[in-house]
N, C-alpha and C positions, 0 to 999 in steps of 0.2 A: 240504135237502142242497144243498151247492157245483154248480155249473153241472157236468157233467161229459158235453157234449156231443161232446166229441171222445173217444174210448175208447181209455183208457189208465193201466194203474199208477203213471204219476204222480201222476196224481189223490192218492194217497194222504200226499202234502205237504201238502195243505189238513186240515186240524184238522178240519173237519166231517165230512170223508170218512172218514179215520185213525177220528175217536167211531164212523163206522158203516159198513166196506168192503160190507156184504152188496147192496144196490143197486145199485153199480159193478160185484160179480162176478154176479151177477145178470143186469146188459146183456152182458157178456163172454159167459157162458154161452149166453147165449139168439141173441144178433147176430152173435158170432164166437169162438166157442169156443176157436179155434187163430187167434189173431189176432196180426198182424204190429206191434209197438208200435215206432214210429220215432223218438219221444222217447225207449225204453232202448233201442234196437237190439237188441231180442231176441223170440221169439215169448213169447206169455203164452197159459198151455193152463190151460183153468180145468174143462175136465167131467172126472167121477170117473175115467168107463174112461183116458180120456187120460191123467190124473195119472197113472195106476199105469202105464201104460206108457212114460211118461218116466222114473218112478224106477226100473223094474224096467231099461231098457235102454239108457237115455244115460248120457255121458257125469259124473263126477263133478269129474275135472280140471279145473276152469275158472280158477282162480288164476294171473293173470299173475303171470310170473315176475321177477324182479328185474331181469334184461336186458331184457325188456320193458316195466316201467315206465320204464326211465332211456330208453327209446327214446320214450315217450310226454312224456317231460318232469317225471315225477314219483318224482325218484332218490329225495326225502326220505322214499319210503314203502317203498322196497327193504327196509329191516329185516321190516314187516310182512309183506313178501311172502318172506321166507326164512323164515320161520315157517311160514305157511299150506300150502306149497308141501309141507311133512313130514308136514299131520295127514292123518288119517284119512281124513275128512270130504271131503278134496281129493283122495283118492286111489283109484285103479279096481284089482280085481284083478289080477295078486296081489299086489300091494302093500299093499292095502287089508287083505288077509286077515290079511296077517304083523302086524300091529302088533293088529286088533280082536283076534284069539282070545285075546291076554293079557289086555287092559283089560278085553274082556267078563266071563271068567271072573271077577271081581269084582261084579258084576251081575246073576247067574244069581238067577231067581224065587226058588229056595231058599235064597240064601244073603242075598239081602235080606230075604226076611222074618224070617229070625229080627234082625234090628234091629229088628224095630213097634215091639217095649215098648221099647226105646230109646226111639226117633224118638217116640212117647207122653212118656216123660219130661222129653224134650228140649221138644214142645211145651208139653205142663202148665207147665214151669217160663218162659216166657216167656208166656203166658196170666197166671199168679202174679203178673207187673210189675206188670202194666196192672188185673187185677179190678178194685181198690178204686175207680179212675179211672173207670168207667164210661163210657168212650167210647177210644177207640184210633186209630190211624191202624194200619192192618191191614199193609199194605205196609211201614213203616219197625220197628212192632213183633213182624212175625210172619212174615210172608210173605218178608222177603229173610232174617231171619237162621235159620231154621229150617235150610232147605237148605244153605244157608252152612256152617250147624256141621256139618249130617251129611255134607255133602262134605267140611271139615278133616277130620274122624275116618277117614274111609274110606280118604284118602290117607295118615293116619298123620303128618296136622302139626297142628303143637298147635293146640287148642280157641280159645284168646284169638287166632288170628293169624284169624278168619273174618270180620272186621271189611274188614281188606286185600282178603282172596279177595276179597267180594263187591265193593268198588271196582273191583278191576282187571277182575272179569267183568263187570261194566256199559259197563265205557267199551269191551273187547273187543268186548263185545256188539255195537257201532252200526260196527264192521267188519261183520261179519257179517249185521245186518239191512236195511242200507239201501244206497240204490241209486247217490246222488249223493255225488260228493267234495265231503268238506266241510271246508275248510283248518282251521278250529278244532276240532273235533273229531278229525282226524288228529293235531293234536299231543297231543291228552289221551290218545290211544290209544299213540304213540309212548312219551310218558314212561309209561306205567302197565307196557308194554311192556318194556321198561328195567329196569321193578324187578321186573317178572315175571320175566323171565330170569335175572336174579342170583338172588331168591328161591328158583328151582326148581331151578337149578344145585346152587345148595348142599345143597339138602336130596337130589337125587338122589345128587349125591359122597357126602353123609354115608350114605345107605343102601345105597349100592353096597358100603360095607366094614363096612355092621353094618345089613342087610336087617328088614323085622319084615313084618307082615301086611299091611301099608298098599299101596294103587294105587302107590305112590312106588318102593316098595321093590321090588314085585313087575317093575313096566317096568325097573327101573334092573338087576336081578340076571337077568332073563326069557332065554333061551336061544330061537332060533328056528329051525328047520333049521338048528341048529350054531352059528349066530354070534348076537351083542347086537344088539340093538338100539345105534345113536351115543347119546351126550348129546343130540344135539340134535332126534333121534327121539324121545329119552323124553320131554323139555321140550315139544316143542311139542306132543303129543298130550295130556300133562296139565295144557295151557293150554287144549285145547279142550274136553278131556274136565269142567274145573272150571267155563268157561263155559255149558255145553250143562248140566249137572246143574243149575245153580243158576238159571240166566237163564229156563228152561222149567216148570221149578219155582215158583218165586217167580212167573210168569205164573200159571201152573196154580189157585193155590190163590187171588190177586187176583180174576184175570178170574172165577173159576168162584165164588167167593161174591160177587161185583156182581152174577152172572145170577142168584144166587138169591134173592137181596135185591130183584130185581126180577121175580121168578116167586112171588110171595107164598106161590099154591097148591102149587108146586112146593116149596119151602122147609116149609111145613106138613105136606105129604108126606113127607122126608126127615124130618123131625123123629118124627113118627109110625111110620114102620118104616127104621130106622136099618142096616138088612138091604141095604137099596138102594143104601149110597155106593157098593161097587165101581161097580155098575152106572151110579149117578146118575158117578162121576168120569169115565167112558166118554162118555157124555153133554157133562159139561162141556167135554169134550175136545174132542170134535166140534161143538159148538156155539159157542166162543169157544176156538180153538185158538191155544196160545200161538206156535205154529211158524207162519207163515202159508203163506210160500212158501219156495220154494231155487230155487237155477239147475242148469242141467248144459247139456252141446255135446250136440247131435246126433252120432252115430257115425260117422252115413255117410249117405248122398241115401236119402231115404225122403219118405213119405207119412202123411203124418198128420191125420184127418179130412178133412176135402176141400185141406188145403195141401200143399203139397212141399216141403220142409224140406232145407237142404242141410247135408254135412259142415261140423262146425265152428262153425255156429249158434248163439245165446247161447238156451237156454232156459227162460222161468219158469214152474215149475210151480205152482201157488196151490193149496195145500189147502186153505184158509183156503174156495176158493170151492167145490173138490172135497167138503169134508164138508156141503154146502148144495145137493148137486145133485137136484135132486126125481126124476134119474131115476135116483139108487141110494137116495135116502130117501123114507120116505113123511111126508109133509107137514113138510119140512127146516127150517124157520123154528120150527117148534115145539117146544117143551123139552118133552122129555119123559124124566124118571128111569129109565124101567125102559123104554126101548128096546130092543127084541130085533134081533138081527141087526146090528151098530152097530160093524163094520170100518171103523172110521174112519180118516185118514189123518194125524192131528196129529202122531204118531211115525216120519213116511217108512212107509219100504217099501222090500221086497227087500233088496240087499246095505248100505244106509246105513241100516237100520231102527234107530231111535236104543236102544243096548244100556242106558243107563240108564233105559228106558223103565218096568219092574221097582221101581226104586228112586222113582223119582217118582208111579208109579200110587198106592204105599204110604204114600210122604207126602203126596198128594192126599188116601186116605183116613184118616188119621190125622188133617190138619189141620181137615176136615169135621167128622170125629166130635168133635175136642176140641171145635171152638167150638160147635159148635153145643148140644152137653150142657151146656158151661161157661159160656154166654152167651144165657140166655133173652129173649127178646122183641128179640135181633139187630135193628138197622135203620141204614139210611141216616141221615147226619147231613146239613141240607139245604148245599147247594153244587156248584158247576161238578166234570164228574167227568172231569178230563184225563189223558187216553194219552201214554204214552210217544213221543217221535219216532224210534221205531226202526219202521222199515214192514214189515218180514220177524216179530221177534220183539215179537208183538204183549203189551204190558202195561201197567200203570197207574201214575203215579208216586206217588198216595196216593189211597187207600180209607180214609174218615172213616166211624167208624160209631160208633154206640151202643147200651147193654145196660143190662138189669139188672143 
């Protein structure tokens, strides 16, 4: 592992670090749990009980504002931040509440699962590509488009445009996960930005006067104590809401067959009582979680572990190190399928608990059961296994493997 004698999430720029954070959150934990990082100016809270009481009680607003960037020097990314500034995501109640209880209610346990034997068909037929081929890149054939297409449908926009979605949710993405500005990556983000918006315009205009079942439909026609939601409430929430389903997702199902491909016995386990994925996807979740961290402000001058924390504070919470703390698991570092008691923290908590969480547990286990029935003697194909440079939404750019 990289030097990482000085403690801090930076660390997680170096490629050796990113292949393995659990060591870094590890010293975090154990040296300074609630630790002051002067490289991101923000505290980094890495033990369980903490995490949950960062999410459960700071702030969620942290999105510089447009007038605030151009006071920073960085007018060029004002469009970004008129976006951000409307989702969800960025927003504390009751703000927060007006916009989730619509988009939730598409999301509810019951009304996802009746999609499995979909979201099954939808798999089987992109497994069908690849069989004959005997070997696969898991990520470019399975793992981004799967989600991809079940998010077009859910939203009610045609099937062939999932191609685009999952673009323009990648390059969102690396708003969203990382910590440092990065002039070339902010323009990929701007233009992809660009044609998001025209995209989503249109398709809200066109259902706003001929609505159907779709996420699109339902935000764009939705009534809230009496008034609409704007256009530009509805767009930007089914910008994040497209990013968040597909970008955690497509982690989910990557990260969590790499760990089982390297749990041999675990993987022969699953294979043998196939009873275990909810359980085992619970697992993978907390064991390689594709969310790592989030931010949020402090509220107000408090106390937190032995620090003092003042209004206004940048905060990182890391569940990434929070589902690894020995002192709410028993022996953290070890995969184990059938974990009882396994409250994990990969989907938040409290009021930002992530609402697609429902629809993605079910393509988690959909995507388990397909390969692993449909692809006997599954393995690693030998080669370097590089991550993504996204530091928040942790995933893989290709998983090479091979089958019967």
């Amino acid at each position: 592992m990289a030097d990482t004698g000085t403690l801090s999430l930076y660390h997680l720029l170096d490629p050796e670090v990113l292949a393995s954070p659990y060591p870094l959150y590890q010293r975090l934990r154990e040296e300074d749990p609630v630790h002051w990082d002067p490289y991101l100016h923000a505290w980094i809270v890495t033990r369980y009980a903490d995490v949950v009481t960062v999410l459960q009680r700071f702030l969620g607003s942290r999105t510089p504002t447009p007038e605030k960037l151009s006071s920073l020097g960085l007018e060029h990314l004002a469009p970004i931040a008129r976006v951000m500034v409307e989702q969800m995501l960025f927003l504390d109640p009751p703000a927060h509440g007006r916009i989730r209880r619509i988009a939730a209610a598409a999301f509810t346990p019951r009304r996802v699962e009746l999609l499995r034997a979909h979201i099954c068909e939808i798999a089987d037929s992109l497994i069908d590509r690849v069989l004959d081929r005997g070997e696969m890149d898991v990520i470019a054939d399975f793992a981004n488009p799967l989600p991809a297409i079940v998010t077009a449908e859910m939203f009610g926009l045609p099937r062939e445009d999932h191609v685009k979605l999952k673009t323009w949710s990648e390059d969102f993405a690396e708003m969203l996960g990382n910590f440092q500005h990065n002039p070339g990556r902010a323009t990929n983000v701007l233009h992809s930005l660009e044609e998001m918006l025209t995209y989503f315009r249109g398709a809200v205009r066109r259902r706003a006067n001929k609505p159907d079942e779709g996420l699109v439909g339902a935000l764009a026609t939705a009534e809230v104590d009496g008034d609409r939601l704007s256009e530009d409430e509805v767009v930007a929430n089914l910008i994040v809401t497209m990013v968040g389903g597909q970008e955690t997702t497509t982690n989910l199902i990557g990260n969590g067959l790499l760990t089982l491909l390297r749990h041999p016995g675990e993987l022969e386990r699953l294979r043998e009582d196939p009873s275990l994925i909810p359980t085992a996807v619970e697992e993978l979740l907390r064991f390689e979680s594709p969310s790592q961290h989030t931010a949020r402000l402090v509220p107000e001058d408090l106390d937190l572990g032995d620090r003092h924390l003042r209004k206004g504070q940048a905060v990182i919470a890391v569940m990434g190190a929070a589902n690894r703390d020995p002192e709410r698991y028993l022996d953290p570092d070890r995969l184990d399928l059938a974990r009882p008691d396994n409250r994990h923290l990969a989907f938040g908590w409290a009021t930002h608990f992530c609402f697609g969480a429902p629809l993605a547990r079910i393509e988690g286990q959909v995507a388990f059961e397909r390969l692993l029935r449909r692809m006997p003697e599954l393995r690693l194909r030998p080669g370097p296994i590089t991550w993504r440079a996204n530091l928040g939404l942790r995933g893989l750019t290709e998983l090479r493997v091979e089958f019967s």
